[in-house]
N, C-alpha and C positions, 0 to 999 in steps of 0.2 A: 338652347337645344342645338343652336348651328355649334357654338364650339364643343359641346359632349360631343357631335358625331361626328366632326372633324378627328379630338382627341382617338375618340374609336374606328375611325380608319386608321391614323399611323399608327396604333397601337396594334391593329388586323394585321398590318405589314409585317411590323417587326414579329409578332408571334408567331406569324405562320415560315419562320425562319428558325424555328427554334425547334430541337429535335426533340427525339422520342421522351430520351430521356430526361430531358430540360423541361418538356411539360409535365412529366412526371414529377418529378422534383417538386413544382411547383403544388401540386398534390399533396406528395408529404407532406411539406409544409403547411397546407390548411388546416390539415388533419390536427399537426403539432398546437398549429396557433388557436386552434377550437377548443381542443384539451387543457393548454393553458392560461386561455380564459374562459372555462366552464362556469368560472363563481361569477365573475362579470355579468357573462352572457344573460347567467338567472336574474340575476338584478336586475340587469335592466328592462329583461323581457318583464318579469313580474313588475316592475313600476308601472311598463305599460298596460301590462291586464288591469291593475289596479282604478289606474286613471281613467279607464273604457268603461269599467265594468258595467256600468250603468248603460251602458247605449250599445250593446253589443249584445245579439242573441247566444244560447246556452253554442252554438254549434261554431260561430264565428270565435270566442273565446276559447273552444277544443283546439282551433284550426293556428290560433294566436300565440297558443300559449305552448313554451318550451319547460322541459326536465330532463334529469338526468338519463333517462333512456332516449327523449328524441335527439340527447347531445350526442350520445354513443352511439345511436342509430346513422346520424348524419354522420362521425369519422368512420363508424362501417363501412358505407357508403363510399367514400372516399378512397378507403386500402382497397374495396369491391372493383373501384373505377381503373386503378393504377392496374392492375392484375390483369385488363384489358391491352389487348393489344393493339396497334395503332389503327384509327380507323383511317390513316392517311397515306396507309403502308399497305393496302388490298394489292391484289396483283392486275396491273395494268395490261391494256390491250397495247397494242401494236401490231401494224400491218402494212403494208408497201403499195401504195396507189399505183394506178395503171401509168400514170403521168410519170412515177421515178420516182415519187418523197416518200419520206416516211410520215406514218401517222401515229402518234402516240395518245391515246386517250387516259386522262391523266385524273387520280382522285384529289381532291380538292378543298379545303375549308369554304363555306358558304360568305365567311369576309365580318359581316357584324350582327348579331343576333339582338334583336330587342325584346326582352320579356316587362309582359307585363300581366301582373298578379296581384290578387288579394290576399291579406293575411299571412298566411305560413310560409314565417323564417326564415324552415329549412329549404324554401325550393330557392332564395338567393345563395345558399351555399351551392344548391344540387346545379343551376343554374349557370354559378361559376365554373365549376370544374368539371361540367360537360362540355362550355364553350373552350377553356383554356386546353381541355385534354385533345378537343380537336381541332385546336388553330384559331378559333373563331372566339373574335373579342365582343363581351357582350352589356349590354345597357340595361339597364332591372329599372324597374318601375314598379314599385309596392304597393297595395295601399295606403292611407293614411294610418290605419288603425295598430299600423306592425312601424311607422316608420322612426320609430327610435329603437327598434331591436333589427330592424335592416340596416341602418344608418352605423349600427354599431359592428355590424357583423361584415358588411361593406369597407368599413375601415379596418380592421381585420386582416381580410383579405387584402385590401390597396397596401396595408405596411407588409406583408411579407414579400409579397410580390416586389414591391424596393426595394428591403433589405435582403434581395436575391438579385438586384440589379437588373431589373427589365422594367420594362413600362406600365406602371399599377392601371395607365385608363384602359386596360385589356379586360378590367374591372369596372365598372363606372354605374354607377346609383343615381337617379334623378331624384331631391329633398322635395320638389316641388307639386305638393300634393294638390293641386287646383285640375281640374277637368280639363285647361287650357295646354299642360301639360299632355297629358294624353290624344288630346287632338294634334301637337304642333308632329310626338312620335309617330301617329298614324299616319302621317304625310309627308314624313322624313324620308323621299324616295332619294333622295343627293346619299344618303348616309348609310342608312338600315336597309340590310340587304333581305332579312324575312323578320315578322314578327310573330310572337306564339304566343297569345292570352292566353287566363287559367283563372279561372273564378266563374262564376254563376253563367246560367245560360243567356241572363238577360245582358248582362256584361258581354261577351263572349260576342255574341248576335252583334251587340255597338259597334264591337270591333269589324268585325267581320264585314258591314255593309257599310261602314264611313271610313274603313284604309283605304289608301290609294296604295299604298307599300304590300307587297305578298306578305301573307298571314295566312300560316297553319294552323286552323280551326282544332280547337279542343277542348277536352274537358267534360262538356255538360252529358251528364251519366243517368238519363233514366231507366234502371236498369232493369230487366225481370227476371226471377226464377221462376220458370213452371214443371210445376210436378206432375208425373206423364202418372199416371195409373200402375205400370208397371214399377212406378221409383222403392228403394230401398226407405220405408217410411221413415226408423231413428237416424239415417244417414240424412234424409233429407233434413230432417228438424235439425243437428247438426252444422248442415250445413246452410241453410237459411238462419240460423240464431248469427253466427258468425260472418256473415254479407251483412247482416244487417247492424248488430247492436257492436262488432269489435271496433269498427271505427266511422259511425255515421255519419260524420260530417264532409267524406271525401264522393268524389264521382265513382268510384268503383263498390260503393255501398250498393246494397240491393234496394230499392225501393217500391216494387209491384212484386206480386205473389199470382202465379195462375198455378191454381187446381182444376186436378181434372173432374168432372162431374161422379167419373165410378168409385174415388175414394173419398172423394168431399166429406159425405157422415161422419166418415172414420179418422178422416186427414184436421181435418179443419178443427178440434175441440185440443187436438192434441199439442200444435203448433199455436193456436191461439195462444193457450194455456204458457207456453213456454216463452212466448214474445211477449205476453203481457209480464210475468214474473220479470223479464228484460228492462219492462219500462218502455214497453213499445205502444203507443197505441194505434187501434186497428181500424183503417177505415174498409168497409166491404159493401160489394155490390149487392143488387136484388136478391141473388140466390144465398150468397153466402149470409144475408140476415135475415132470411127463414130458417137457415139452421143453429143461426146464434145473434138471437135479437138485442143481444148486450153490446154489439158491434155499432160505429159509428157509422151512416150511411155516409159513401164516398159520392162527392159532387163531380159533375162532369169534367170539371180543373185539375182533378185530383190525379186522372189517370196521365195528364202531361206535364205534373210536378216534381221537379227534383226536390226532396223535402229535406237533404240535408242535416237530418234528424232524428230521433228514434219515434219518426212514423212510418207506417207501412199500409200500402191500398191492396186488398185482397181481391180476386174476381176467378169466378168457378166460368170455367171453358167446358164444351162438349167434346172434345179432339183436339187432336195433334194438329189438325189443319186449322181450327180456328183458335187455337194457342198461336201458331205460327202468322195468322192473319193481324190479330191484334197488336203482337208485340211490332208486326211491322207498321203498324197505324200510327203507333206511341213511340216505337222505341227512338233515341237521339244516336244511333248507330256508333254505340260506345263496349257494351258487354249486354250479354245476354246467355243465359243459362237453363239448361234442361238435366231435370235429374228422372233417368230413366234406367230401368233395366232391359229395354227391347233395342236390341240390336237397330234392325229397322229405323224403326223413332228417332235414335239417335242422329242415323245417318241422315234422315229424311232435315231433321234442326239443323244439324250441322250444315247443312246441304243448303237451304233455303233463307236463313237467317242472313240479311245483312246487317253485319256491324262489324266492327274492328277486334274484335276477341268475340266466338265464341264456345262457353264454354257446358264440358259433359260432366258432370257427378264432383263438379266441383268450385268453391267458393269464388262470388265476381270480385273478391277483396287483391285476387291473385293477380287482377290484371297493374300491373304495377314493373318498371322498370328493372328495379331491384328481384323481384319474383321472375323475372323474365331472365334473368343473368347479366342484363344490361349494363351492371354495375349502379346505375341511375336512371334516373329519368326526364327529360327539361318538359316535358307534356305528354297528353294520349291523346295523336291524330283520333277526329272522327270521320274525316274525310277522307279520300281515295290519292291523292296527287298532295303532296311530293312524300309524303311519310305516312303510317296510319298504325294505331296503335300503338303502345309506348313506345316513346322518340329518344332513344339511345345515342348513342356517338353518329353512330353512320347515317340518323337524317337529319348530321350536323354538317354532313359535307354533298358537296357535287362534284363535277367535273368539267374537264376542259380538255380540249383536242391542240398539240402539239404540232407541227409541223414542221421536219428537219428537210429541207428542197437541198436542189445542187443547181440551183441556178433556171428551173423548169420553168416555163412561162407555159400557158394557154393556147391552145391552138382555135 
């Protein structure tokens, strides 16, 4: 681990030397070398599914497994990121100190980013070429479960990055998949300048309270839609069929449902109806299984479980105020959503909800880098300090203060 973060500082050096369009370039080139090993890539990702299959839940194997649209998704991605202008290139302050210097406050690369992530792939691509696009050289830490399709996609990247003449460890993959690994990263404060988990809440939390290294909390998405009384009823089923069943295994899936108590009769048979036909099943409260005792009753765990899955926990509210009470009980301040047509209501959610996105009359699938115009995303802060909500180029960098004297000394 000392020499990966060795490597990944002179490799921070050298890159953050390198212009606009040099990291650009390096972009294309992903993009190229992704494309021309799309058949590869399948292969090998599928050997992996293969060999797992057995020990891997329905939602880890979603999250593992690559085709031909998450290949074309990820070089979208990539021409998305390049089309970004530089986050290194903001307009700087400058100002003249009462002493005579000048102060230059200057935007900055962060120096070494550490990820470390379960499963999906594509965030060792998304991963790369958010660090490279904004100076910042980064160290991936996979799972075990992806690490011959990381391993593969990793070398990838390290050869074109050579055969473009720059320093491939601006890339760098840790093979070693023991726990011992992940602890020596959390403590790499000599090296890793932030680190940013992504996988489960229970993961996530490990991170969070054994780093000694700054780490930007994120990910774990328990997310709610509640449907106010006044909501557009086919827009909501709509839009709750797609938060939930288009991609359940990420953090921006929906996973709780509050209704409001005045449309419950009418609400609740019709959206059951449609999430079950989905393959969802339904756990619900008290109320909501007097009016449909076919429903599984939800255990007290259920309302603080990300399920990752096509399950869904229903619960009928009285009001807008105790919609808004519970979700902040539960919620892991990731997305949160209200479909309303009262003006009011809207503002009052919007108003009082803390989380990192939230959203009106519209799917929590959107909270996503890419949906943002980001180009990308390396995580979604759930916290308040230093980024929050999906983490684009710019909470790839910081800054630093310049000072051009003429000789001033201190009085």
């Amino acid at each position: 681990m000392i020499d990966i973060g060795q490597r990944a500082k002179t490799a921070a050096l050298s890159l953050a030397r390198l212009s606009f369009a040099e990291r650009n370039a390096i972009l294309g080139a992903f993009a190229d070398a992704i494309l021309a090993n799309k058949t590869e890539i399948l292969r090998v990702n599928q050997q992996e599914l293969d060999e797992h299959h057995h020990d891997l839940t329905l939602a880890m194997q979603n999250r593992l497994a690559l085709d031909s649209k998450k290949i074309a998704y990820i070089v979208d991605s990539l021409h998305a990121l390049i089309k970004i202008g530089d986050p290194l290139a903001g307009r700087d302050q400058e100002w003249q100190a009462a002493a005579g210097f000048k102060i230059l406050k200057k935007i900055v690369p962060l120096g070494v980013v550490a990820m470390i992530y379960e499963a999906r792939p594509n965030v060792t691509i998304d991963a790369a070429a958010l660090a490279v696009k904004s100076a910042n050289a980064v160290i991936l830490r996979g799972g075990k479960e992806a690490i011959q399709t990381n391993s593969f996609l990793a070398h990838i990247l390290r050869e074109t990055i050579s055969q473009l003449g720059y320093n491939p460890d601006m890339v760098q993959l840790i093979s070693d998949n023991s726990h011992a690994s992940v602890d020596e990263l959390l403590h790499a404060r000599s090296f890793v300048d932030v680190l940013i988990p992504r996988g489960s809440r229970q993961f996530i939390n490990h991170v969070v309270e054994n780093a000694s290294v700054p780490v930007i909390e994120t990910g774990a998405g328990n997310d709610h839609i509640f449907v106010d009384e006044s909501a557009d009823q086919q827009q909501a089923i709509r839009i709750i069929l797609n938060a939930k069943t288009q991609s359940p295994a990420v953090c921006n899936a929906a996973e709780k449902l509050l209704i409001h108590k005045d449309i419950a009769k009418e609400f609740l048979p019709k959206i059951v109806s449609e999430l079950k036909t989905a393959g969802v099943e339904i756990r619900a409260d008290a109320q909501a299984l007097q009016l449909d005792p076919t429903l599984i009753p939800a255990s007290v765990e259920d309302w603080d479980t990300e399920y990752n899955d096509l399950i869904m926990a229903v619960h009928i509210v009285g009001s807008l105020d105790e919609a808004i009470s519970w979700i902040s009980k539960h919620t892991t301040h990731h997305t949160e959503a209200i479909l309303t047509q009262d003006p009011a209501h809207a503002a009052a959610f919007m108003n009082d909800i803390d989380a990192a996105v939230v959203m009106l009359n519209a799917s929590t699938r959107f909270t996503d880098g890419f949906e943002f115009g980001f180009g990308s995303e390396i995580g979604i802060s759930t916290q308040k300090l230093h980024a929050r909500g999906p983490m684009g180029l710019k909470a790839l960098t910081s800054y630093k203060y310049e000072v051009f004297g003429h000789g001033e000394v201190r009085k």
